[in-house]
N, C-alpha and C positions, 0 to 999 in steps of 0.2 A: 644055050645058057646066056651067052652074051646078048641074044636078043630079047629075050627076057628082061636082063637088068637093063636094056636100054628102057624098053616097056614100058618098068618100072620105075624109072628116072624121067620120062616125057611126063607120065600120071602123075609122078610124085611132084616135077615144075608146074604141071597145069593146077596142080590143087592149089600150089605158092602161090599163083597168079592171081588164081581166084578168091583165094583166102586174103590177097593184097588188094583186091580190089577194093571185095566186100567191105571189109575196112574202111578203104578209104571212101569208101560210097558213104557207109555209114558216121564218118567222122565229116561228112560235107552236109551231111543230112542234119547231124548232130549243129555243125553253125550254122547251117541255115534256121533251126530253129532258133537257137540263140540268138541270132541276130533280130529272128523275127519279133521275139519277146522285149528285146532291147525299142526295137519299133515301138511296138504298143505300148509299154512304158513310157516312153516320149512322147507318142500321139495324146496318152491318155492324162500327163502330165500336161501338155499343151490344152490340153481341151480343158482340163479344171482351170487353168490358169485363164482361158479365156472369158469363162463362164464367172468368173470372180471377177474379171475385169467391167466384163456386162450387170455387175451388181451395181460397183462404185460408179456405174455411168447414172443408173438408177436414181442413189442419192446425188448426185450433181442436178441430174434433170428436177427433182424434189426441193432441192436448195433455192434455184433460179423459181421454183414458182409461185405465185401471188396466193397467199394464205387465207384472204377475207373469205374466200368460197372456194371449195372444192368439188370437183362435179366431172363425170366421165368423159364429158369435152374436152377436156384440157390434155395439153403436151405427151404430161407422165401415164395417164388412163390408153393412149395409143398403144395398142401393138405392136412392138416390133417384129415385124418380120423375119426370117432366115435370112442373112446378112454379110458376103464371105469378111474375114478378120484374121490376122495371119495366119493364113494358109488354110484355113477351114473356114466354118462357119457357126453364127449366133443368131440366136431370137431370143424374146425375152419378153415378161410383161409386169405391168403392175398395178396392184386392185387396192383397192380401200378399203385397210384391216374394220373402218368402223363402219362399213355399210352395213355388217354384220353386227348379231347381238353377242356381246360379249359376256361369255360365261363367270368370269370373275367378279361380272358388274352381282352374282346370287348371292354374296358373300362382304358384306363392305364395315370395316372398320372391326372387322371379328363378329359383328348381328350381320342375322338375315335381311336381305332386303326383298320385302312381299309385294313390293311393287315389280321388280325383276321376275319375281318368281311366276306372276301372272304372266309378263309381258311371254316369258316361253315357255309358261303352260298354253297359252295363245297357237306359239308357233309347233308345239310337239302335238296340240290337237289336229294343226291344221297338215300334218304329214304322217298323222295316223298312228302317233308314236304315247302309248301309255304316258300319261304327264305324272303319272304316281313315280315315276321312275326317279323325276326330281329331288325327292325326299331322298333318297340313297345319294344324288349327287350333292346335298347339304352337308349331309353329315359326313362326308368324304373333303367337304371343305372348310368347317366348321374348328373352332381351334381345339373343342372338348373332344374328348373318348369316351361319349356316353349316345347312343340312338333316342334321338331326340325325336324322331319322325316316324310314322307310321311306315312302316316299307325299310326305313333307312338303313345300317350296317355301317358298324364302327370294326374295329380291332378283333374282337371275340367271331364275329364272322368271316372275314378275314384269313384270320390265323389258323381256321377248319379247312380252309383251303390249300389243294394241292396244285402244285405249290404255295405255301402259305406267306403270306403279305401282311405289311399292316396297313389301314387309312392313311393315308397322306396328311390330312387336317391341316391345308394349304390351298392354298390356288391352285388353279390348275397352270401347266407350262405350255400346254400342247392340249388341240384337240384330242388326239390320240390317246391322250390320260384315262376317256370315258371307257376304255377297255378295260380298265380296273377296276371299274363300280360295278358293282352289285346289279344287273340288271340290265347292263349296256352291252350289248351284245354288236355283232359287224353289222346286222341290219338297223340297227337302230343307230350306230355312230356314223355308218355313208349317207343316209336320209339326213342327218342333222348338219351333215359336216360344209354343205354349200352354204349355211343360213348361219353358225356362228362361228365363234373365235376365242381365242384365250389372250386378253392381253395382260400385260402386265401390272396395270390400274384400272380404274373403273370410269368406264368413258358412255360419251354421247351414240346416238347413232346419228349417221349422218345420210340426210333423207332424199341428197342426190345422188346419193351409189346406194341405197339400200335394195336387195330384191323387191317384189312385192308381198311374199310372204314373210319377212320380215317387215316392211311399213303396215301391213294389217294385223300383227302381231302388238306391233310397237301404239296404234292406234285403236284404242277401245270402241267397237261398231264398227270397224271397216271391215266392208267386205273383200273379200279376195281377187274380186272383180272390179270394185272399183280400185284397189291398190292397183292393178296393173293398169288399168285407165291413168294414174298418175303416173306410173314408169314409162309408157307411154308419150307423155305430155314432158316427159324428162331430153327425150330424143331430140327434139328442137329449141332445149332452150334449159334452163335450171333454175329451181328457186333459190332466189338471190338473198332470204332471211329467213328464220324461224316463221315471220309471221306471213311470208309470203307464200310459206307451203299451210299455215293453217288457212288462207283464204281460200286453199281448195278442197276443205272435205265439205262435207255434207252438213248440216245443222244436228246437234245430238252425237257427234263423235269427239270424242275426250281422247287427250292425252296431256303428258306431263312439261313442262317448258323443260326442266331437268336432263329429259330423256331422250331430247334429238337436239341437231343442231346441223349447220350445213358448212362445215368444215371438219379436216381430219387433223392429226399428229400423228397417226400410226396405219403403214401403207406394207403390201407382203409383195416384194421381189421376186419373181420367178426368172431364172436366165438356165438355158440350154445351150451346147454349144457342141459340137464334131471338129476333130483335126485327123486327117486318114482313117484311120479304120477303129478310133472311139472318139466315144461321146460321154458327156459330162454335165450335170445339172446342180443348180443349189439354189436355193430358195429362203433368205433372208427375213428377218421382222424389222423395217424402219420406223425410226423415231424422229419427228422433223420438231424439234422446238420451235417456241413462240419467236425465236430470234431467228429462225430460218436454218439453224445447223441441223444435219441431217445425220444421224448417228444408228449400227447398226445392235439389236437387241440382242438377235440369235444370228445362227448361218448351219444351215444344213446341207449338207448332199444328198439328192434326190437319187434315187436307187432309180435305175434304169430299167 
């Protein structure tokens, strides 16, 4: 009997032991992950904090630059690299918001403008993209609640929709807005999304950073072929004035002095950044006044 209850007393301390371990296995396991989260918490704080740091470098580099002409040669149009920055690292870059056609320019002073209208029924043919689509993007920007265009969709359209919505009858904020028009679907907004932009007023383009599908757009008679004959001719050098990029089209192509020009005010910041084991991105709209102050519009976090 007594051998028994010793037995039962060695089982009964090994279960304690093991049930003490377990325990403590699982409260070691329990901080280690906590601490792990406290990590990435801090990594991922670090990494935004850097990536915002590589913005305001952006607008500095944009302040210090000479405004007469803006052209992908210069300082701010460089790449940066992957770059370590406390304790991780950065890259970064930035494009000229006006090389692109801006979508706001369809819309000016509350009238349409039919010269815009052309200029990207131009670039929606030359990427195969229905230009009747437009009409739905008028009326979606237009200040009335009435379908003023064949194709278009105001409110009553809309509001049939599940989830239901109303028009905007604004500007647009973001390219990303064309997912709410009538007709703009993902194939049709990533096809368009290299070639314009949504600024906040109604601007120039500027015909040393423009693709070439946007300067045969922006030029009535240019071929798509010759446009890149001129992006081409952009690699070694840049037009120094409006009239120095009209001595190179061809006899018989039109365009508007209004419509281009070869300087920017409005530039889009891209910075990325990793600190151990995350990373963080955000992507800014600069505004550099006539006085050289460089001021930020938006700031987003780019989803990873």
């Amino acid at each position: 009997m007594r051998k028994e209850q010793r037995g039962a007393a060695v089982i009964t301390a090994m279960l304690i032991v093991a049930l003490a371990a377990t325990t403590a296995s699982f409260m070691m396991w329990q901080n280690y992950l906590w601490l792990r989260q406290v990590e990435n918490l801090d990594d991922q704080a670090q990494a935004r904090w850097i990536a915002r740091a590589a913005i305001n470098w952006g607008r500095a580099v944009l302040e210090e630059d000479k405004r007469e002409v803006d052209h992908n040669g210069e300082q701010w149009a460089t790449l940066l690299p992957p770059l370590a920055a406390e304790g991780g690292t950065v890259a970064g870059t930035i494009r000229d918001a006006q090389g692109l056609f801006n979508l706001n320019n369809l819309v000016r002073n509350g009238k349409v403008s039919q010269n815009d209208v052309v200029i990207l029924t131009r670039l929606m043919i030359a990427l195969e993209i229905d230009p009747t689509l437009i009409n739905a993007l008028l009326d979606w920007m237009d200040e009335d609640s009435e379908v003023t265009y064949p194709g278009g969709a105001e409110d009553m359209q809309y509001l049939a929709l599940d989830p239901p919505y109303r028009a905007a009858n604004r500007m647009l904020n973001d390219v990303s807005d064309l997912y709410r028009v009538q007709g703009f679907g993902q194939d049709q907004v990533e096809r368009l999304r290299p070639f314009v932009v949504a600024l906040p007023l109604a601007t120039t383009i500027n015909v040393n950073t423009a693709p070439a599908e946007v300067l045969a757009s922006l030029c009535a008679g240019l071929p798509l072929a010759e446009a890149r004959k001129l992006v081409e001719l952009r690699t070694n050098g840049y037009f120094k004035d409006p009239a120095d990029f009209r001595k190179h089209l061809a006899e018989g192509i039109q365009l508007r002095d209004e419509d281009y020009n070869v300087n920017s005010a409005f530039f889009i910041a891209t910075a990325r950044a990793r600190h151990g084991r995350a990373q963080a991105g955000y992507q800014a709209l600069l505004e550099r006044s006539a006085e050289g102050r460089t001021t930020i519009m938006w700031l987003k976090q780019i989803e990873e």
